[in-house]
N, C-alpha and C positions, 0 to 999 in steps of 0.2 A: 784415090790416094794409094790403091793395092801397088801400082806400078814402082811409087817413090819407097814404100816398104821394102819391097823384093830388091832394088837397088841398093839402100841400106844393109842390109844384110851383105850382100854379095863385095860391100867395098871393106867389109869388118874382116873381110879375109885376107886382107893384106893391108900393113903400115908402112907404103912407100909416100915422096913426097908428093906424087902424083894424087895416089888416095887418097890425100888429106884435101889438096885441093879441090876434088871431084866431092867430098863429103861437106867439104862448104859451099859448094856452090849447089848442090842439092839440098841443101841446109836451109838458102835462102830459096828453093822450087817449092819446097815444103811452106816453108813461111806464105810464099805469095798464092797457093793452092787454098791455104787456111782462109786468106783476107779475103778471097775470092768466094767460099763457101759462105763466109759469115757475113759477107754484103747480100748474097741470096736471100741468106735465114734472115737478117733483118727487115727486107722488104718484102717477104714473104707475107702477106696479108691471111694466107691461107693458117695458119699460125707457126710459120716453121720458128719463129724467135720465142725460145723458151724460159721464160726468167722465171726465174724461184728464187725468193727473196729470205735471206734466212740472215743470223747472224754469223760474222765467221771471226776468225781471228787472222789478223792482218798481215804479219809476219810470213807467218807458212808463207801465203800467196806471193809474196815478196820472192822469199829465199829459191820459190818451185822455179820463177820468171827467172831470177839470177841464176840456174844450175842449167837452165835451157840451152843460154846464150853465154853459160861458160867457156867453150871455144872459142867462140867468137873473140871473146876479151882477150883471151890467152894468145891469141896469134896475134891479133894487134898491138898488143902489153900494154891494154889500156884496165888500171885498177880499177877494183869495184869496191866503192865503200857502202856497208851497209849498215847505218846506225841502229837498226834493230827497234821494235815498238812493241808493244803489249796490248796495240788498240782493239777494238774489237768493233766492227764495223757493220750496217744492217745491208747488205748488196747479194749478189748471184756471182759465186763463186768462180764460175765458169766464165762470165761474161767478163769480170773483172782483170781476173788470170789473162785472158785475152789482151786486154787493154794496155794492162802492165808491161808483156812482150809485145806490144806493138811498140813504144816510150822505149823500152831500152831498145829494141830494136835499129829505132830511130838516133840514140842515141852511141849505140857500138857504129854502127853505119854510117856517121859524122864526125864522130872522133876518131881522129890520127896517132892522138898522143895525149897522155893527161889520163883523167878521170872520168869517172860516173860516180856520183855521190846522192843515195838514196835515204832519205829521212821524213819523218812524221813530226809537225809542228800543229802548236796551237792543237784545238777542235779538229781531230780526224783530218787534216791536212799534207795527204801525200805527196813530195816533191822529189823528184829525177832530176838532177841537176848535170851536166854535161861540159866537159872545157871544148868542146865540138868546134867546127868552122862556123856556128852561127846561123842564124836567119836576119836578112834584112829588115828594117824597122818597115819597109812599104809593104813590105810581104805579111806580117805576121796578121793584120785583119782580114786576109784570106784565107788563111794557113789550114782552117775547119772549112773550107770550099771541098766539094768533090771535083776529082779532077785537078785540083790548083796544087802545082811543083814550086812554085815560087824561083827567085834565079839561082840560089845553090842547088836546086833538086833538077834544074835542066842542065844548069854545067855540069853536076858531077854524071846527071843521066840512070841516077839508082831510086829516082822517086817515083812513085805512081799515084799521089794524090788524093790516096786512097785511107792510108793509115789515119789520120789527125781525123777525115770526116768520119769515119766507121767508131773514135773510138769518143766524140761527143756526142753522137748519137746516140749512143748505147752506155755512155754517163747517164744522160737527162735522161734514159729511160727507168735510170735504175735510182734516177734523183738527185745524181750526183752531178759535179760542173766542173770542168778545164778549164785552165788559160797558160798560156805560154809566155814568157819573158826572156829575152834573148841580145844577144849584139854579135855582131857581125867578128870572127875573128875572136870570140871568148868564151864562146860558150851559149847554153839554151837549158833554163830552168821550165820545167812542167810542173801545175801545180793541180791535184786531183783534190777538189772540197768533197768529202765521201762523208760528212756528218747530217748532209737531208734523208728525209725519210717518207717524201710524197713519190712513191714510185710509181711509175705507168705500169698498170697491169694490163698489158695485151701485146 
């Protein structure tokens, strides 16, 4: 990651329109560097996947993901609504944070125009909601497949397959469970159940 650093710095020296685009598109080198580290660390048996289970407060983790991928939205002019929660949830900070920016991620990256609408229902129920291009209803019991783009992710060419399995994996580990709700053309609701508390410790 020393490389994508040193480039960083070096594009902070100048705000042409060129620089902006070089800092996004490094933006997302850095993103796919990350999901490629953390596919390691999870299958790392030796024990590279570090969970530490603690309670946190949900919000933070919210706002840190939203201030990441505040560019992103900004150049798109795609709003972020962030209802705000007080929940306090039992997971691994780190791994969650993760999860969180992989969802908007997913979610800046398919939407053109509209929204992300981020809120807490019911029992510790976090939902990422999206006006995005959609997932096909054939696609979506794939969608936690490794490897599986589904047909938005081959047309538009920006998926790697990768994000959705990495971050059910590392739900159930931490005892928590996805599901996705979506239509083609309106949008794609994610929904994180973060209220279990049987975690894999290993």
């Amino acid at each position: 990651k020393a490389p994508i650093a040193v480039m960083q710095v070096l594009l902070q020296q100048e705000d042409t329109e060129q620089s902006r685009e070089l800092k996004a598109e490094l933006f997302r080198v850095e993103q796919y560097a990350e999901m490629a580290l953390s596919y390691v660390r999870l299958n790392d048996r030796g024990g590279g996947f570090d969970l530490v289970a603690a309670e946190y407060a949900l919000d933070p983790v919210i706002r840190k993901a939203i201030r990441k991928y505040a560019g992103q939205f900004i150049r798109k002019k795609i709003q972020v609504v962030n209802q705000g929660t007080d929940e306090v949830v039992l997971t691994d900070e780190k791994w969650l944070s993760f999860i969180v920016e992989q969802i908007l991620s997913n979610a800046v990256k398919y939407t053109q125009q509209g929204s992300v609408t981020i809120r807490v229902e019911g029992d510790r129920q976090l939902v990422i909601e999206d006006t995005g291009i959609g997932i096909a209803a054939e696609d979506i019991p794939r969608i936690f497949e490794k490897g599986y783009t589904g047909e938005n992710g081959r047309l538009g060419k920006k998926s790697t397959g990768i994000g959705l399995y990495l971050s059910r994996k590392i739900l159930r580990k931490l005892g928590h469970e996805i599901t996705v709700d979506s239509q083609v053309d309106k949008g794609t609701e994610v929904r994180m159940s973060l209220w279990k508390k049987d975690l894999e410790m290993y």
